[in-house]
N, CA, C and O atoms as a MOPAC input file, in Angstrom:
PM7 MOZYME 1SCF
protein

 N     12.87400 1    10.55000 1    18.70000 1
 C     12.63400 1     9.12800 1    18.65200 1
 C     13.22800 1     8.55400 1    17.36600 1
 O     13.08000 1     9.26500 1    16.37200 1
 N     13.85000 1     7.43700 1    17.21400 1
 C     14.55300 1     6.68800 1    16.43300 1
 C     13.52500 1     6.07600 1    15.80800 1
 O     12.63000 1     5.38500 1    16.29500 1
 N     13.81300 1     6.51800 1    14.21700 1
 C     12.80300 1     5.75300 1    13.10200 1
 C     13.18600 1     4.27700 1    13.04600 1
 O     14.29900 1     3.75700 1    12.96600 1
 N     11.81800 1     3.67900 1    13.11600 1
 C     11.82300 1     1.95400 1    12.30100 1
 C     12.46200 1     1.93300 1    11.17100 1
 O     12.19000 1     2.81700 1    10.35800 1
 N     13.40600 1     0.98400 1    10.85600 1
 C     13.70000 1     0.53400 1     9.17400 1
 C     12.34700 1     0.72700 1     8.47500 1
 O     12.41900 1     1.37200 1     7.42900 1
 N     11.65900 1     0.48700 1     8.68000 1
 C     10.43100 1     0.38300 1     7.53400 1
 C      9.97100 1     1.62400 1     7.37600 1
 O      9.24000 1     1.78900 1     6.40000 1
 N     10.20600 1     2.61400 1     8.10900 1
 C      9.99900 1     3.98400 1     7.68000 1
 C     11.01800 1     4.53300 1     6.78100 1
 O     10.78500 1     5.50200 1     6.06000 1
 N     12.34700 1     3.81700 1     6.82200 1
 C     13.04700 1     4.30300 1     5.81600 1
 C     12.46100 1     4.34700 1     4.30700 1
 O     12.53600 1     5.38900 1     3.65600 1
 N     11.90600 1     3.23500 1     3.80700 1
 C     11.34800 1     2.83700 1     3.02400 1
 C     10.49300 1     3.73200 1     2.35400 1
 O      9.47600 1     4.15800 1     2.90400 1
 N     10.82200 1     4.05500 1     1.20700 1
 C      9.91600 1     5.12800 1     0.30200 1
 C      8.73500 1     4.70900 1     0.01000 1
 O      7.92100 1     5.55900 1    -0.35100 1
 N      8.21900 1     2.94700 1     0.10400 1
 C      6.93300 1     2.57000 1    -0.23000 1
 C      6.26400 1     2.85800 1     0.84500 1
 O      5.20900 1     3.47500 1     0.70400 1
 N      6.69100 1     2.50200 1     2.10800 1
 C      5.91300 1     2.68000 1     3.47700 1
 C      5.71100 1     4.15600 1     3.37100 1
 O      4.53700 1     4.51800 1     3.45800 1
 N      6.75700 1     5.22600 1     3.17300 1
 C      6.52700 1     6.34300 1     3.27700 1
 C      5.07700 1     6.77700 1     2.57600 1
 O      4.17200 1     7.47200 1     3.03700 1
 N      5.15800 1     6.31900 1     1.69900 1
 C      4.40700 1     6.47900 1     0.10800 1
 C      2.45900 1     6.15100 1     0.85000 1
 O      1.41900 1     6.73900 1     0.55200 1
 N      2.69500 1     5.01400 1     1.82900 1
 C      1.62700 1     4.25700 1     2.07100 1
 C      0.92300 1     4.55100 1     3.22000 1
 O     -0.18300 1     4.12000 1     3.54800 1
 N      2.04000 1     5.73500 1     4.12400 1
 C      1.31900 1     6.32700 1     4.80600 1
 C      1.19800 1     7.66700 1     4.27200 1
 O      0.54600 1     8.39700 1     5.01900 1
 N      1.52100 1     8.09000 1     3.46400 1
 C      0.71700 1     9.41700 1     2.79800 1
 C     -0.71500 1     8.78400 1     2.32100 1
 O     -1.63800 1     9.55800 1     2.57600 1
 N     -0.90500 1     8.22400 1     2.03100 1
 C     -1.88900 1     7.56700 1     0.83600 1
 C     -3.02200 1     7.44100 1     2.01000 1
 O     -4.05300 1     8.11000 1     2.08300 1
 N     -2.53800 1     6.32200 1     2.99900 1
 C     -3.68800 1     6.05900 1     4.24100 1
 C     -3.75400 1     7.62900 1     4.56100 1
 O     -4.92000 1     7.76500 1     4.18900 1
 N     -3.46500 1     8.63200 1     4.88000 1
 C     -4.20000 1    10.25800 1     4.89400 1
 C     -4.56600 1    10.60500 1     4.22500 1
 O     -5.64800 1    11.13500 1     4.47700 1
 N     -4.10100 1    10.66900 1     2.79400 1
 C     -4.74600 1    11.40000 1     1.74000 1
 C     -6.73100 1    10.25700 1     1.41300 1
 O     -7.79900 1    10.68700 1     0.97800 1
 N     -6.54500 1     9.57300 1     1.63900 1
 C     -7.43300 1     8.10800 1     1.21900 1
 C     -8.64800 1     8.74700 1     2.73300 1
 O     -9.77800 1     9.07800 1     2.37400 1
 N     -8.39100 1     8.83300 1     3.89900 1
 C     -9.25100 1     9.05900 1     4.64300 1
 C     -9.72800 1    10.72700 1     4.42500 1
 O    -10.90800 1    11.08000 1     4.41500 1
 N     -8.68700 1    11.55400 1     4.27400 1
 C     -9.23000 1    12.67400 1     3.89300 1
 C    -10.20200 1    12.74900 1     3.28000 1
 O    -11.25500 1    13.24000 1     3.68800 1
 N     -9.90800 1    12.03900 1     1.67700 1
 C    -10.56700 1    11.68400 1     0.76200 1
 C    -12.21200 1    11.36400 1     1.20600 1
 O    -13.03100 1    12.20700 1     0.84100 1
 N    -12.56300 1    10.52400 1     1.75200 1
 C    -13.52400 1    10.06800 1     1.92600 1
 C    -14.16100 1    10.54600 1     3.26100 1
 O    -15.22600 1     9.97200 1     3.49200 1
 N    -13.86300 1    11.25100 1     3.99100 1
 C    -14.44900 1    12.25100 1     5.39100 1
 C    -15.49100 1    13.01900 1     4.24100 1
 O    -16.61800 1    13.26400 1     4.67200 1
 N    -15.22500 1    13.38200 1     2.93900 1
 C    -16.24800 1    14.00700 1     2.52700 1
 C    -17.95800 1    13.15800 1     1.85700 1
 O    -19.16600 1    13.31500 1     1.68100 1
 N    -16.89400 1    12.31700 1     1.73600 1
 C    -18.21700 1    11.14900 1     0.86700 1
 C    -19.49700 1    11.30500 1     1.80400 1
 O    -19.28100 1    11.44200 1     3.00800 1
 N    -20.65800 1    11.29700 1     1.40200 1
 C    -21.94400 1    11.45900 1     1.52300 1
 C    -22.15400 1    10.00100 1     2.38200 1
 O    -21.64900 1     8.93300 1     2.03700 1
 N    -22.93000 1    10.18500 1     3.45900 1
 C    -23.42400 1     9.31400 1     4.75800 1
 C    -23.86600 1     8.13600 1     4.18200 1
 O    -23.92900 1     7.08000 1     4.81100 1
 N    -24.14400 1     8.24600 1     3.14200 1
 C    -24.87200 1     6.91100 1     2.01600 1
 C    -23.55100 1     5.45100 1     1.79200 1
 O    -23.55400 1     4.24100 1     2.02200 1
 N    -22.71400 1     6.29400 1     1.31400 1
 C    -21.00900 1     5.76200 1     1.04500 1
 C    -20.58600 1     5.28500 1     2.20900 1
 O    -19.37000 1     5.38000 1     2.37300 1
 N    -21.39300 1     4.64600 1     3.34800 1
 C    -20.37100 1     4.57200 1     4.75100 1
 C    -19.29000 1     3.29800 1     4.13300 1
 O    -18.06000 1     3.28400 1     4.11100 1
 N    -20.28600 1     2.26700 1     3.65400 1
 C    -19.01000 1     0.65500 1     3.48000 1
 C    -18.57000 1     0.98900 1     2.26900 1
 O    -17.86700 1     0.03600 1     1.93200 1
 N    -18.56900 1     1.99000 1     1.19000 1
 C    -17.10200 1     2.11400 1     0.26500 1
 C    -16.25100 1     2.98900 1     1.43400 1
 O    -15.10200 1     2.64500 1     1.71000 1
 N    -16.82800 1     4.03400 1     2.04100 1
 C    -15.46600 1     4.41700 1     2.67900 1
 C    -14.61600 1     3.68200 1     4.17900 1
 O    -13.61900 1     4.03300 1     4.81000 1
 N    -15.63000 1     2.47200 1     4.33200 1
 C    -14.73300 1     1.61900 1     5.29100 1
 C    -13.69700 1     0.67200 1     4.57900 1
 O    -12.64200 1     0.23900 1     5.04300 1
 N    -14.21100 1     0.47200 1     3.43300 1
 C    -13.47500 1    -0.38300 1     2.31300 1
 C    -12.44100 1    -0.10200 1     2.16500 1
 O    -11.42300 1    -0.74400 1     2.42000 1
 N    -12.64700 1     1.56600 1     1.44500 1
 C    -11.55900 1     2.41000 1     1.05800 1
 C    -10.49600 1     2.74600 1     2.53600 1
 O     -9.29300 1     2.93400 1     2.35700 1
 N    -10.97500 1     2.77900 1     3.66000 1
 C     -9.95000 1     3.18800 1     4.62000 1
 C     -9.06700 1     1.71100 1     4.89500 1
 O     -7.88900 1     1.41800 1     4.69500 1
 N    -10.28000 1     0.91200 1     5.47400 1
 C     -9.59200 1    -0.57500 1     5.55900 1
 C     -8.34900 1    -0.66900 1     4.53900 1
 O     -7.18900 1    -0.71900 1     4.94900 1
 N     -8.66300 1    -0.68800 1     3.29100 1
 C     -7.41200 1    -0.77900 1     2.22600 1
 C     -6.46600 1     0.33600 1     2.31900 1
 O     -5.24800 1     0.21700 1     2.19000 1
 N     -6.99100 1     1.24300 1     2.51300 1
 C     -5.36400 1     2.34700 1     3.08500 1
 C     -4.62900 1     2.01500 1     4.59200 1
 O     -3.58300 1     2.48200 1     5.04200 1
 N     -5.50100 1     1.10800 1     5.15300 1
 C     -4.04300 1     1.14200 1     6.30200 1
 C     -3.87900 1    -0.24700 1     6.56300 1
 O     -3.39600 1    -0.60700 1     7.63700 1
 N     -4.29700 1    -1.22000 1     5.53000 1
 C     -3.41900 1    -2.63900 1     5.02600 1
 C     -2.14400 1    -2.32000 1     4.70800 1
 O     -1.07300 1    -2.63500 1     5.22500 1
 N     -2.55700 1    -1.32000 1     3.32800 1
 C     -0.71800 1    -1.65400 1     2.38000 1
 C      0.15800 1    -0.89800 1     3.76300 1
 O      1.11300 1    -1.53500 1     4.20600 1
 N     -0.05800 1    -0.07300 1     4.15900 1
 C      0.82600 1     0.55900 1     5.61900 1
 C      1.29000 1    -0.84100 1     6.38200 1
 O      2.37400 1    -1.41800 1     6.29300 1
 N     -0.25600 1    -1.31700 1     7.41000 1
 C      0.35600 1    -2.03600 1     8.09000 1
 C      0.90300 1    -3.20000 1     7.73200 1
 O      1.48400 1    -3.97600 1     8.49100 1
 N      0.70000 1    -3.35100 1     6.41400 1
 C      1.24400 1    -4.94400 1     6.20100 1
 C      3.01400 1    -5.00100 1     5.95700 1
 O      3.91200 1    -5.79700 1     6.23000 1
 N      2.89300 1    -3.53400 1     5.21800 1
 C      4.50000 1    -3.55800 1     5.17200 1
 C      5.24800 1    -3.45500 1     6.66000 1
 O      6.28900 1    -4.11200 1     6.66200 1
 N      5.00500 1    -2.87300 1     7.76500 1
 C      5.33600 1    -3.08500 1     8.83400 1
 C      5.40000 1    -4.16700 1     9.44700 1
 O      6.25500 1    -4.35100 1    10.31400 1
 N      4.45300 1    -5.13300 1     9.08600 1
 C      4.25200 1    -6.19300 1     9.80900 1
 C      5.32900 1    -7.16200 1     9.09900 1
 O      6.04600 1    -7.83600 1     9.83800 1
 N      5.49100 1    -7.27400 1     7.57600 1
 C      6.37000 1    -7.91400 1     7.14100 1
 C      7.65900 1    -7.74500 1     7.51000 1
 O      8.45200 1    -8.65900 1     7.73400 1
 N      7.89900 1    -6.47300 1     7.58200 1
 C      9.30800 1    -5.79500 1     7.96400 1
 C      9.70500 1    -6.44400 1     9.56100 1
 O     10.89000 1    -6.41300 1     9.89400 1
 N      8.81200 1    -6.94400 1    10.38800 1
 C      9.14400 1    -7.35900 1    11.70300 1
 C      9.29800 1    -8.81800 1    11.23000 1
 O     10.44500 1    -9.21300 1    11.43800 1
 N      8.83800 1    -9.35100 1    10.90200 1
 C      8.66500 1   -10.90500 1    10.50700 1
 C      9.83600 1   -11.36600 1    10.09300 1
 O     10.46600 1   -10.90800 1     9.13900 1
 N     10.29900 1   -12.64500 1    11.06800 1
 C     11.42000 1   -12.97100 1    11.22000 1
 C     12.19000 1   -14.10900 1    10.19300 1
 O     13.12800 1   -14.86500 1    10.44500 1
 N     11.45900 1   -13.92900 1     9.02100 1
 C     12.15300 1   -14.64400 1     7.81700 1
 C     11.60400 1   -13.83200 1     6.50500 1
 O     10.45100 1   -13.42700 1     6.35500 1
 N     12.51300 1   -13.71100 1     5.74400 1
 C     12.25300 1   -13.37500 1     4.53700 1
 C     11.21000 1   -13.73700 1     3.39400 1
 O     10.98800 1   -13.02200 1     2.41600 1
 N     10.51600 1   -15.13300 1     3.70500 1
 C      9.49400 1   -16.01100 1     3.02100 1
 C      8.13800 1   -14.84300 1     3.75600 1
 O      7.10700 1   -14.57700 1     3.13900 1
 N      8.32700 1   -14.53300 1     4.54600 1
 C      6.86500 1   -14.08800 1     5.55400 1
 C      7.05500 1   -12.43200 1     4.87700 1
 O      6.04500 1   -11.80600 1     4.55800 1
 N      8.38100 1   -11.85500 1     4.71300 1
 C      7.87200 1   -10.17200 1     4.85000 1
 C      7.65300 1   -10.21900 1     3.29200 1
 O      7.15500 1    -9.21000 1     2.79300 1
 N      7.91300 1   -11.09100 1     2.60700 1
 C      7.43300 1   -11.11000 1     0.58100 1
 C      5.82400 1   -11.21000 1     0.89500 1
 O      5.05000 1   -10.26300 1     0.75600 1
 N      5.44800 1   -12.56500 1     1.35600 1
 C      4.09900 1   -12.72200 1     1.70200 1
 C      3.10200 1   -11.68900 1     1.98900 1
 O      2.10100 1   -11.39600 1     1.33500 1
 N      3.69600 1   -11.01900 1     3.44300 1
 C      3.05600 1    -9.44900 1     3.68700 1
 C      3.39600 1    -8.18300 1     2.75300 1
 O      2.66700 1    -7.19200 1     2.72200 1
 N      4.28200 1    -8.27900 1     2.18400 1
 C      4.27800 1    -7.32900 1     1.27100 1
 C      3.30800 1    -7.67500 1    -0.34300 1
 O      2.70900 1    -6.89400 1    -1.08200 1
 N      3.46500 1    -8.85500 1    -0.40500 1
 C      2.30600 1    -9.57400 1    -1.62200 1
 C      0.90300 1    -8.74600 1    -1.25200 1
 O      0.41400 1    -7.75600 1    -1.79400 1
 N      0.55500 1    -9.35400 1    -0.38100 1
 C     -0.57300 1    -8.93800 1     0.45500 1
 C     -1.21300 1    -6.89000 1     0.46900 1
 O     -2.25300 1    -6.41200 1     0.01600 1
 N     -0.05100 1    -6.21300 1     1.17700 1
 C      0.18400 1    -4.90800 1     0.82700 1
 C     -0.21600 1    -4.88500 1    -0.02200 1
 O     -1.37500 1    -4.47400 1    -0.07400 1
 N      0.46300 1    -5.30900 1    -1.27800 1
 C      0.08500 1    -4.70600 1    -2.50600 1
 C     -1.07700 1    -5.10700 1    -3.33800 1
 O     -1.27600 1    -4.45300 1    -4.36200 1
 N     -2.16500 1    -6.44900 1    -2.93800 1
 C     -3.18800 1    -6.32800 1    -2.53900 1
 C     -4.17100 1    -5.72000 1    -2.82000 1
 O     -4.98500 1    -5.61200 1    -3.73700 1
 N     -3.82100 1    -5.10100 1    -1.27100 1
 C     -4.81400 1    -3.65000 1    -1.25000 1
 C     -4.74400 1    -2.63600 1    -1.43400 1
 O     -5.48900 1    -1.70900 1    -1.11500 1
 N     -3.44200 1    -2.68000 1    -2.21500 1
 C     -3.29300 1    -1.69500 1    -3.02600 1
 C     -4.16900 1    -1.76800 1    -4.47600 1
 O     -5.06200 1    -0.95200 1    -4.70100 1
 N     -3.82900 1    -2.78200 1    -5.37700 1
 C     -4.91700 1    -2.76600 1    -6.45200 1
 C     -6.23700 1    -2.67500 1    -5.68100 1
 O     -7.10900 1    -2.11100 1    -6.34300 1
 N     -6.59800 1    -3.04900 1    -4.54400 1
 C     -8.18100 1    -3.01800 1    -4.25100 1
 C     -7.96800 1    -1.52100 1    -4.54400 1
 O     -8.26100 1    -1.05700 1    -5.64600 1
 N     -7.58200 1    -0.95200 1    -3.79400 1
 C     -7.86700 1     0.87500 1    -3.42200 1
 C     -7.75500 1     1.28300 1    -4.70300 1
 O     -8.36300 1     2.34800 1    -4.81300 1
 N     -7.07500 1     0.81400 1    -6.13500 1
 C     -7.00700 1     1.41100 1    -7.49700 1
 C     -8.07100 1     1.61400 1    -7.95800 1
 O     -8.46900 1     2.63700 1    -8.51500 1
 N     -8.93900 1     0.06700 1    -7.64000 1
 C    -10.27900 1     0.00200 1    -8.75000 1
 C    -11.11800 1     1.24400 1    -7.70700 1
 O    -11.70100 1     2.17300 1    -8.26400 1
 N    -11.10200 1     1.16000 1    -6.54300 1
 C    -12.20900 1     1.85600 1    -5.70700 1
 C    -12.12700 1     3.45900 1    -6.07100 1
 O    -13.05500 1     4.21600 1    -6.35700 1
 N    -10.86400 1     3.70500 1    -5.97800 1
 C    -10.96200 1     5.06600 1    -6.41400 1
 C    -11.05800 1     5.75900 1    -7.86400 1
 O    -11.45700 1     6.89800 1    -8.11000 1
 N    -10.50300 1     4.59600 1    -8.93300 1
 C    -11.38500 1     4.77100 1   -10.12800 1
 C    -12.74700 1     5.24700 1   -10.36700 1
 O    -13.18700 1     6.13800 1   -11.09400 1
 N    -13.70800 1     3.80400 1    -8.96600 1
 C    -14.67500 1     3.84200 1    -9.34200 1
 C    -15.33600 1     5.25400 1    -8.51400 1
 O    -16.47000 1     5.51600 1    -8.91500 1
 N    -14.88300 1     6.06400 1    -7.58100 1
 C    -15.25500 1     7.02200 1    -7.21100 1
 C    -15.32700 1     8.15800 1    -8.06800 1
 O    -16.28900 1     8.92100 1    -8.15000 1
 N    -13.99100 1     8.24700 1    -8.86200 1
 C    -13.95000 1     9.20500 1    -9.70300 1
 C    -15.38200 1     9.18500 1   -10.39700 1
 O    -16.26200 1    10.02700 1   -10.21600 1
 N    -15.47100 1     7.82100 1   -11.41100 1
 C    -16.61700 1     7.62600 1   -12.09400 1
 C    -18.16100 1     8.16300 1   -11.68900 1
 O    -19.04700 1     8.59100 1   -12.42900 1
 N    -18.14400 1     8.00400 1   -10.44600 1
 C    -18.95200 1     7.94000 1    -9.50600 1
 C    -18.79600 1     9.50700 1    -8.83700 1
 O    -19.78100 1     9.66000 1    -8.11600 1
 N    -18.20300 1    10.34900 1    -8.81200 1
 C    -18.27900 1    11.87700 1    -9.25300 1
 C    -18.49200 1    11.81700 1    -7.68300 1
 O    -19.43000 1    12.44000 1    -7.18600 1
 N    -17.59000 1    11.04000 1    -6.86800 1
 C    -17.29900 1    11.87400 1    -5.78500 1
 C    -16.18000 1    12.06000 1    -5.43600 1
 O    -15.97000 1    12.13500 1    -4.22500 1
 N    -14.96500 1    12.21100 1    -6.47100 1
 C    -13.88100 1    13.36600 1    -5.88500 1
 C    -13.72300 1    13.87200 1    -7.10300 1
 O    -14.43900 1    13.45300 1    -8.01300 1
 N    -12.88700 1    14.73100 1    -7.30800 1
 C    -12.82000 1    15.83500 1    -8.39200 1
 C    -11.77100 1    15.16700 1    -9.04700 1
 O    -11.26500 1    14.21600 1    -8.45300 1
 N    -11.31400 1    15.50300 1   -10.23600 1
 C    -10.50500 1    15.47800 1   -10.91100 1
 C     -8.82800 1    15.52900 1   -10.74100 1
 O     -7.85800 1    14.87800 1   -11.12800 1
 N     -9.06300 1    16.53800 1   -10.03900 1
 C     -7.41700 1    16.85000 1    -9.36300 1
 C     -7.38200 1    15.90700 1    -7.96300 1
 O     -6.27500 1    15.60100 1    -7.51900 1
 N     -8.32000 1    15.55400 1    -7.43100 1
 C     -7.88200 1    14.67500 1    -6.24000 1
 C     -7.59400 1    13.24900 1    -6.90800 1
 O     -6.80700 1    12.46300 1    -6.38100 1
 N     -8.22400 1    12.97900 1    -8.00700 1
 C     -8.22800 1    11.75200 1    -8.41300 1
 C     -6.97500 1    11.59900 1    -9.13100 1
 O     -6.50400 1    10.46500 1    -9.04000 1
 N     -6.20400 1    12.55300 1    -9.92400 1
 C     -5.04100 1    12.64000 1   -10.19000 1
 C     -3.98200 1    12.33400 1    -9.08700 1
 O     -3.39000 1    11.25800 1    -9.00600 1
 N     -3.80300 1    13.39900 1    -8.24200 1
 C     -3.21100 1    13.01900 1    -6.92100 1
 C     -2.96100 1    12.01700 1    -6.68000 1
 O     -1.78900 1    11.64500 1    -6.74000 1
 N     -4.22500 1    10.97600 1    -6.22000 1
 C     -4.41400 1     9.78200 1    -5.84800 1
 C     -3.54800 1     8.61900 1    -6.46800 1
 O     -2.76900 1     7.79500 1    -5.98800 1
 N     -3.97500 1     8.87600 1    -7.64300 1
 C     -3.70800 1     7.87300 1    -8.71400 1
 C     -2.39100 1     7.90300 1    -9.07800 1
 O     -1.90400 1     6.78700 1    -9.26100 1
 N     -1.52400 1     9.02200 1    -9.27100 1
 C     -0.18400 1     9.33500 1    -8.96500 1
 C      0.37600 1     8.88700 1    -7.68400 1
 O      1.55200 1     8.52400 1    -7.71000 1
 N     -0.18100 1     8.85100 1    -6.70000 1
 C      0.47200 1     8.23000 1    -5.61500 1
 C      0.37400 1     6.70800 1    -5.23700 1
 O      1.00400 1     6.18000 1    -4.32100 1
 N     -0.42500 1     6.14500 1    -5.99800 1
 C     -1.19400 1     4.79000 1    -6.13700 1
 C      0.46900 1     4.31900 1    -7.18900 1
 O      1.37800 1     3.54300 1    -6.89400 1
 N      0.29200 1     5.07600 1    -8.26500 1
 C      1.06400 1     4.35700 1    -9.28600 1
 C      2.61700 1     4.08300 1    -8.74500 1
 O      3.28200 1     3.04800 1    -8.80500 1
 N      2.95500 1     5.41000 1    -8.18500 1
 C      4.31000 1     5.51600 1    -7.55300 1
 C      4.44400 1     3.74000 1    -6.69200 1
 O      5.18100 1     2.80600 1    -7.01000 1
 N      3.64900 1     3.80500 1    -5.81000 1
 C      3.85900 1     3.31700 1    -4.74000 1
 C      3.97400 1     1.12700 1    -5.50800 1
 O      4.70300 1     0.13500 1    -5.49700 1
 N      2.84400 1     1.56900 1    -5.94200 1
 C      2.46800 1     0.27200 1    -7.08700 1
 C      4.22300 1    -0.34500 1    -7.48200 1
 O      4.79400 1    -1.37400 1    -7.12200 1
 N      4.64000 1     0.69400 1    -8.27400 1
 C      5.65600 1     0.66000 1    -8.90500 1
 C      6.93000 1     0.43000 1    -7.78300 1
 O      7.90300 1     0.11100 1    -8.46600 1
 N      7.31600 1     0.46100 1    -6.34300 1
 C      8.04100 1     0.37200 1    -5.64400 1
 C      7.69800 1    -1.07900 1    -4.69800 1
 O      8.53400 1    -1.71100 1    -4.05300 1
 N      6.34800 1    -1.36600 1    -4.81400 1
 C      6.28300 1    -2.53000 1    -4.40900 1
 C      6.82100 1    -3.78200 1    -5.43100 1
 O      7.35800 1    -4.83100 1    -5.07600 1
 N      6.60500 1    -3.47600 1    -6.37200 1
 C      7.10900 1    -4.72800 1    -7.88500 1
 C      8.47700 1    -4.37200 1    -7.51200 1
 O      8.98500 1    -5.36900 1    -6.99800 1
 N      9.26400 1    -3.43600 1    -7.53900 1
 C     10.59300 1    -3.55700 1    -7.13300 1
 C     11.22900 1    -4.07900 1    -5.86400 1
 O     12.20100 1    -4.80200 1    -6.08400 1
 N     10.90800 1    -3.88400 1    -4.51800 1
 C     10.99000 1    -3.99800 1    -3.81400 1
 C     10.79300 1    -5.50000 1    -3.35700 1
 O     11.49300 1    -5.97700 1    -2.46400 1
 N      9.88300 1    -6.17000 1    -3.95900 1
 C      9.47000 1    -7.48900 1    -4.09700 1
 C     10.67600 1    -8.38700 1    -4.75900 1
 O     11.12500 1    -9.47200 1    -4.39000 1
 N     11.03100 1    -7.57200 1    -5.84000 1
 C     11.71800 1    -8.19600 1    -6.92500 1
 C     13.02500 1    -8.50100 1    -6.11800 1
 O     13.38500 1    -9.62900 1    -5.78300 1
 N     13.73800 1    -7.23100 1    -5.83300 1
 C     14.49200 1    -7.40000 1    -4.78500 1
 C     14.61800 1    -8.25300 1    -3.80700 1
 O     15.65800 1    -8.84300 1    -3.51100 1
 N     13.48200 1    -8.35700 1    -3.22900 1
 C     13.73300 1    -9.84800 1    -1.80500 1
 C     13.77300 1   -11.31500 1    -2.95300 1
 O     14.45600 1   -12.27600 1    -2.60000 1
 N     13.21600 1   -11.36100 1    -3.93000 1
 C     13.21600 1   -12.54200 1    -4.34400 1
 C     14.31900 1   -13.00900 1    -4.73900 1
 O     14.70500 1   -14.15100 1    -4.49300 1
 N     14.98000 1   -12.10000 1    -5.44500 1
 C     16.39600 1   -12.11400 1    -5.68700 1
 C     16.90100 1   -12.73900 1    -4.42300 1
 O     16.81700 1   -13.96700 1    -4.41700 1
 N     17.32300 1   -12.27200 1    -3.52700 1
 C     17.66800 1   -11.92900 1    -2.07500 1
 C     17.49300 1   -13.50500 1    -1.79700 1
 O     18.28500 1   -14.39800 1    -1.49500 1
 N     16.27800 1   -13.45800 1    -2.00200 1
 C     15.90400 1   -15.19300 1    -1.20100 1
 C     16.73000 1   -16.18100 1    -2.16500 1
 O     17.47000 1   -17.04100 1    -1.68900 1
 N     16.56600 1   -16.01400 1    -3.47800 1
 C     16.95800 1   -17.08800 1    -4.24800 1
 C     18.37700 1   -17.39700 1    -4.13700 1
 O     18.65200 1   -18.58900 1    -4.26900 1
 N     19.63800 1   -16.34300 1    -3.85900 1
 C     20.51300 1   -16.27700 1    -3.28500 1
 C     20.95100 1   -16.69900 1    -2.21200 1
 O     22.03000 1   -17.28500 1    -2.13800 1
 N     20.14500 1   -16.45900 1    -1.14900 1
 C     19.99700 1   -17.23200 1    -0.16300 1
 C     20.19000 1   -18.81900 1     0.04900 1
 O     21.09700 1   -19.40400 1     0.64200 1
 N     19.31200 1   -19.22200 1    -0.46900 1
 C     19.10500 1   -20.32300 1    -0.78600 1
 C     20.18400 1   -21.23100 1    -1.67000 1
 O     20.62600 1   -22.34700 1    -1.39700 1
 N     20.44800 1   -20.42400 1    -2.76600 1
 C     21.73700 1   -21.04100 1    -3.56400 1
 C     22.69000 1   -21.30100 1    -2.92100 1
 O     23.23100 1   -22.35800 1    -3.24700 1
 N     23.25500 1   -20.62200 1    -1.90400 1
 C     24.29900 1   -20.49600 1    -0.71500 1
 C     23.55700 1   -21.04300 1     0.32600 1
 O     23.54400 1   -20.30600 1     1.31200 1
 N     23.10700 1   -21.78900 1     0.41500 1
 C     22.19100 1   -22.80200 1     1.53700 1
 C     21.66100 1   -22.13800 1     2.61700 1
 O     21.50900 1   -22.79900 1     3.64400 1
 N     21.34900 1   -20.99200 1     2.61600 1
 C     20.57800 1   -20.54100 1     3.66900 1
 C     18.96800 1   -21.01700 1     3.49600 1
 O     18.24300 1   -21.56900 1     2.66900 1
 N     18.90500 1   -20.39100 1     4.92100 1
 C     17.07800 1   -20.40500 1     4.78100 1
 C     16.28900 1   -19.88400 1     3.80400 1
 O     15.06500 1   -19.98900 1     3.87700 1

């Protein structure tokens, strides 16, 4: 089967590791934790689907927007899993993991963003939409 453009994408890639590693993550959390770990899942398969959804969206003003958005819930999922660490329900090395893959991804959305804006402003200078 022929990959979507948006799977090309090292952030999407990045964002569906994260939505697995993020539910993994929290399959262990204690029955008490149900709405941090709906929180925490909800926010792992935003930054996913939003970049998909932007990536279909048929102007460039809309896939910045959904990717704004993405990234989002991405800072949501930063503070949450901070606060888990704190909160001594994942270990040390998962929270590393995490947070390494948080930062990566963090860091490809500010680019990636930066990029369309460029893109648009260009656009625009040359009278496009």
């Amino acid at each position: 089967m022929k990959r979507q453009g948006y799977e090309k994408l090292i952030v999407w890639q990045n964002a569906y590791k994260l939505r697995k590693l993020i539910y993994e993550t929290t399959g262990t959390f204690p029955k008490k934790e149900i709405r941090r770990v709906s929180q925490m899942n909800d926010a792992a398969r935003s930054v996913k689907q939003n970049i998909q959804e932007g990536y279909k969206r048929n102007s460039l003003g809309d896939y910045i927007r959904s990717l704004n958005i993405a990234q989002g819930s991405l800072g949501e999922l930063m503070g949450d899993v901070d606060d888990c660490y704190e909160d001594k329900l994942i270990t040390e090395e998962r929270f590393d993991k995490i947070k390494e893959l948080l930062g990566k991804t963090d860091y490809l959305f500010k680019r990636l963003i930066q990029s369309l804006e460029k893109k648009r402003r260009l656009v625009r200078k040359n009278g496009g939409k």
